[in-house]
DOSEMI-63042 format. One record per residue (C-alpha): x, y, z; residue number from 1; residue in one letter. Coordinates in nm, 3 decimals. Layout:
N
<atom><px>X</px><py>Y</py><pz>Z</pz><k>NUM</k><r>A</r></atom>
...
***
This chain:
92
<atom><px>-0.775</px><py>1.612</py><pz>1.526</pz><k>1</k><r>X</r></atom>
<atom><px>-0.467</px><py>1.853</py><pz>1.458</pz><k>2</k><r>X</r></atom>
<atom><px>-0.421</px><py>1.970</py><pz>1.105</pz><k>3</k><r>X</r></atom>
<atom><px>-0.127</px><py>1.731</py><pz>1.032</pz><k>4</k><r>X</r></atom>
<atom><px>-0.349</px><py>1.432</py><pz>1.181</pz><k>5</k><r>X</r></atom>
<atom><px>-0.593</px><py>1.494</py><pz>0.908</pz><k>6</k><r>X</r></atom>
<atom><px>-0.326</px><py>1.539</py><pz>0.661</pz><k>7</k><r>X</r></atom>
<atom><px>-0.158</px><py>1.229</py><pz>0.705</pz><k>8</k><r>X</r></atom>
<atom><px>-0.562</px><py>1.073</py><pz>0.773</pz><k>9</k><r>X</r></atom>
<atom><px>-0.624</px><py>1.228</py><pz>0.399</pz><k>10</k><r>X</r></atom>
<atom><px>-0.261</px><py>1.084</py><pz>0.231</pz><k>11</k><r>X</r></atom>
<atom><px>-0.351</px><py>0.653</py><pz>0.381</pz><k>12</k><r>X</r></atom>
<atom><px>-0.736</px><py>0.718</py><pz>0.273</pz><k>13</k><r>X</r></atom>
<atom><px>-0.642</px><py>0.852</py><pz>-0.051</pz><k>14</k><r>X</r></atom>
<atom><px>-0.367</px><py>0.590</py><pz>-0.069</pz><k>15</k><r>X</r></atom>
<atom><px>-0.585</px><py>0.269</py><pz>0.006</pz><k>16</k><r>X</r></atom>
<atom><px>-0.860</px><py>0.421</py><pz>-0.204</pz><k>17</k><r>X</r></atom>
<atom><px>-0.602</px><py>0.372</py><pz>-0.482</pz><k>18</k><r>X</r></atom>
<atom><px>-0.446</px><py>0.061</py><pz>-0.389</pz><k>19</k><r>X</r></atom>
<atom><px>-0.814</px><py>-0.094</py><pz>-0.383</pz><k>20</k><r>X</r></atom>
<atom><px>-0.919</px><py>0.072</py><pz>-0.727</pz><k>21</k><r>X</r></atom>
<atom><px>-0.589</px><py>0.047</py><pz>-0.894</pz><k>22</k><r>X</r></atom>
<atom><px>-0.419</px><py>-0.277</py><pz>-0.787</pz><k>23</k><r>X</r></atom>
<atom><px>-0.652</px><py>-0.521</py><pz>-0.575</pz><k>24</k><r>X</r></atom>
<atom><px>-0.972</px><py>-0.526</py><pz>-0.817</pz><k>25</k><r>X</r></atom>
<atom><px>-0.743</px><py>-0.540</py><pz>-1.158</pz><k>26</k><r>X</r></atom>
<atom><px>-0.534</px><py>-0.802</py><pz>-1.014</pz><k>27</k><r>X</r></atom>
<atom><px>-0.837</px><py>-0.981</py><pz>-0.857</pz><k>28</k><r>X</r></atom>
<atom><px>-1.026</px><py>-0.981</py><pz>-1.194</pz><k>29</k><r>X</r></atom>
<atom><px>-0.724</px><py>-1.145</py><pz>-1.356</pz><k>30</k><r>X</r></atom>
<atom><px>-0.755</px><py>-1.463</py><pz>-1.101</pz><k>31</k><r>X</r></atom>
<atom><px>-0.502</px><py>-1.347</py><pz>-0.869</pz><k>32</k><r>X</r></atom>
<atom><px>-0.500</px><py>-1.420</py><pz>-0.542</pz><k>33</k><r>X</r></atom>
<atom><px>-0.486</px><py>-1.077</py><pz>-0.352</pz><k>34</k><r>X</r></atom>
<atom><px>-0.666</px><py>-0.924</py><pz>-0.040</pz><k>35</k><r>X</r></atom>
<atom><px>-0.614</px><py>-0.614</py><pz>0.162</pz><k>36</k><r>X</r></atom>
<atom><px>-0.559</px><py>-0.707</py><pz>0.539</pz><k>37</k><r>X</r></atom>
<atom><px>-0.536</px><py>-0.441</py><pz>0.743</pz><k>38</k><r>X</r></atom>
<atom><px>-0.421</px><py>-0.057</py><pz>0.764</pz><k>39</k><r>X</r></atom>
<atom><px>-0.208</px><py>0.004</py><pz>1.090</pz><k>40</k><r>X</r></atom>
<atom><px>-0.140</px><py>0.413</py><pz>1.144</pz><k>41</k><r>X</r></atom>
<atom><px>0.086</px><py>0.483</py><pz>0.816</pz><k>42</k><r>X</r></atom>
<atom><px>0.113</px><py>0.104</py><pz>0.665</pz><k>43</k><r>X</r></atom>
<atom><px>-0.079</px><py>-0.129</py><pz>0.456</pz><k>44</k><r>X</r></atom>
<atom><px>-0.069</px><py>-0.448</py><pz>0.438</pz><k>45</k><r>X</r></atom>
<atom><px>-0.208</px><py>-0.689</py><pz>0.155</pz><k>46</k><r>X</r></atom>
<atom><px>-0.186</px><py>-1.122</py><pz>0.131</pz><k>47</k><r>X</r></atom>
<atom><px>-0.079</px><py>-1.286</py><pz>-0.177</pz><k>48</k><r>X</r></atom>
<atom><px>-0.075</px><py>-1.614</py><pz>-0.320</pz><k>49</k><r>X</r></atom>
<atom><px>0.328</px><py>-1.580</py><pz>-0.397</pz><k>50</k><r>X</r></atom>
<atom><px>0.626</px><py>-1.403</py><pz>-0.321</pz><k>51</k><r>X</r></atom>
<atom><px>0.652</px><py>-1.328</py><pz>-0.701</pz><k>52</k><r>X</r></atom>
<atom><px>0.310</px><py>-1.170</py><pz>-0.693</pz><k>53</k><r>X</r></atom>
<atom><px>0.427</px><py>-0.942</py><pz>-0.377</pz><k>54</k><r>X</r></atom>
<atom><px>0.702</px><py>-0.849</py><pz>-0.569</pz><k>55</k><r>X</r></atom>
<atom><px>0.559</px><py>-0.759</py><pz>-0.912</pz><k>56</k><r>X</r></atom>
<atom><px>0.291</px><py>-0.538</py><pz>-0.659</pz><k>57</k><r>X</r></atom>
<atom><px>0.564</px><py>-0.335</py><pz>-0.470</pz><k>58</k><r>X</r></atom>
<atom><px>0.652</px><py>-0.074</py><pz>-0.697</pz><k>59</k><r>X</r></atom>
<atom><px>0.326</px><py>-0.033</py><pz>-0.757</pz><k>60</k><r>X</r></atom>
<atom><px>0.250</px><py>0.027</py><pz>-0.434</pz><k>61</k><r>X</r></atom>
<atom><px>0.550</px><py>0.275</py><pz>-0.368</pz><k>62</k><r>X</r></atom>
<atom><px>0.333</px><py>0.482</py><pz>-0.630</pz><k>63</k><r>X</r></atom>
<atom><px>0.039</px><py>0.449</py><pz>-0.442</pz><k>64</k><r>X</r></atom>
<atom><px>0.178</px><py>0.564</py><pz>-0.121</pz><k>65</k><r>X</r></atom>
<atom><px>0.397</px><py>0.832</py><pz>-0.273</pz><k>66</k><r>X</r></atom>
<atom><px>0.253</px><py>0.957</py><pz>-0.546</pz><k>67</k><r>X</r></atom>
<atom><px>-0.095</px><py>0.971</py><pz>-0.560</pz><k>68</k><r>X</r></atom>
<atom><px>-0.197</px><py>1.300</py><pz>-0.396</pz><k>69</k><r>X</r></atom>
<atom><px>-0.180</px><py>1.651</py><pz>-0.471</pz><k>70</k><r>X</r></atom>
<atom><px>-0.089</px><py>1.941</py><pz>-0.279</pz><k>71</k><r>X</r></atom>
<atom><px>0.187</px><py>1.831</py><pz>-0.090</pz><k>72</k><r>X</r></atom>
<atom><px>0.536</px><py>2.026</py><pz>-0.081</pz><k>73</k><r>X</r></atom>
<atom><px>0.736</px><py>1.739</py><pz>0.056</pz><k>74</k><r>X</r></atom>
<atom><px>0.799</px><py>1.400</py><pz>-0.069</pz><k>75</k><r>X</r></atom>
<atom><px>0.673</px><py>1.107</py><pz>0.099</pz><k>76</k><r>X</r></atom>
<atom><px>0.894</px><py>0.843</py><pz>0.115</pz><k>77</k><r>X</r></atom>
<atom><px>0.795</px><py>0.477</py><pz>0.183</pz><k>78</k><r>X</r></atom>
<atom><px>0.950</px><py>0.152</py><pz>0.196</pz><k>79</k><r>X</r></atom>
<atom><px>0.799</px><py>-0.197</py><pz>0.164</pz><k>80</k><r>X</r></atom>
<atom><px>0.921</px><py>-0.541</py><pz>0.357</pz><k>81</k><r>X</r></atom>
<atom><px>0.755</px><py>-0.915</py><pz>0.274</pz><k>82</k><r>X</r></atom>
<atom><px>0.749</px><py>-1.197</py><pz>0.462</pz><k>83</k><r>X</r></atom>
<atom><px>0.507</px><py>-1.544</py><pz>0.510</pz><k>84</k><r>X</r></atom>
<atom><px>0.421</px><py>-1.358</py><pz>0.801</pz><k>85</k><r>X</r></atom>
<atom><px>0.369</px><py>-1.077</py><pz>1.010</pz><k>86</k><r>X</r></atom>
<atom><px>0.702</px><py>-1.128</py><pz>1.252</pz><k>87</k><r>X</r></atom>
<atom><px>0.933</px><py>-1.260</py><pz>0.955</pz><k>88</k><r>X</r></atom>
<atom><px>0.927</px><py>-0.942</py><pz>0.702</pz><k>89</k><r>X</r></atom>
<atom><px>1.247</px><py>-0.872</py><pz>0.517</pz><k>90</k><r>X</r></atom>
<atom><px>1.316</px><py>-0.534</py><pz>0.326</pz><k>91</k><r>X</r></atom>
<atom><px>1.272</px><py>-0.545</py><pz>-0.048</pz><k>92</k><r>X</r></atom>
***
């Protein structure tokens, strides 16, 4: 791997670690209906039991995949689409 390969390696792991910690097990523990699906190159992407629920968990995961690393001298910038499934995402 090339330095920036592990970087950007480094920002999803540290990112998912979060999302898991932070957002899927809280949420899961209140009932909520909430499971990680898969990880492709620089996006996540979690099932829920409503659109509301998708919607009250993307600015939390903006956070996650922005701000929850140290050491960087850029900003990361992320976006976040929804849809019932994989082909019909809209933007938020």
């Amino acid at each position: 791997s090339t330095p920036i390969q592990e970087s950007a390696q480094y920002v999803m792991k540290t990112a998912e670690a979060y999302v898991w910690e932070h957002i899927v097990l809280p949420l899961q523990a209140e009932g909520r209906w909430i499971e990680p699906l898969m990880q492709v190159h620089d996006a996540l992407t979690l099932e829920f039991e409503n659109e509301q629920l998708a919607r009250d968990v993307h600015p939390m995961m903006v956070h996650a995949m922005t701000q929850t690393f140290d050491g960087l001298s850029v900003p990361i910038e992320t976006s976040g689409d929804w849809g019932y499934n994989l082909c019909d995402q809209e933007a938020f």
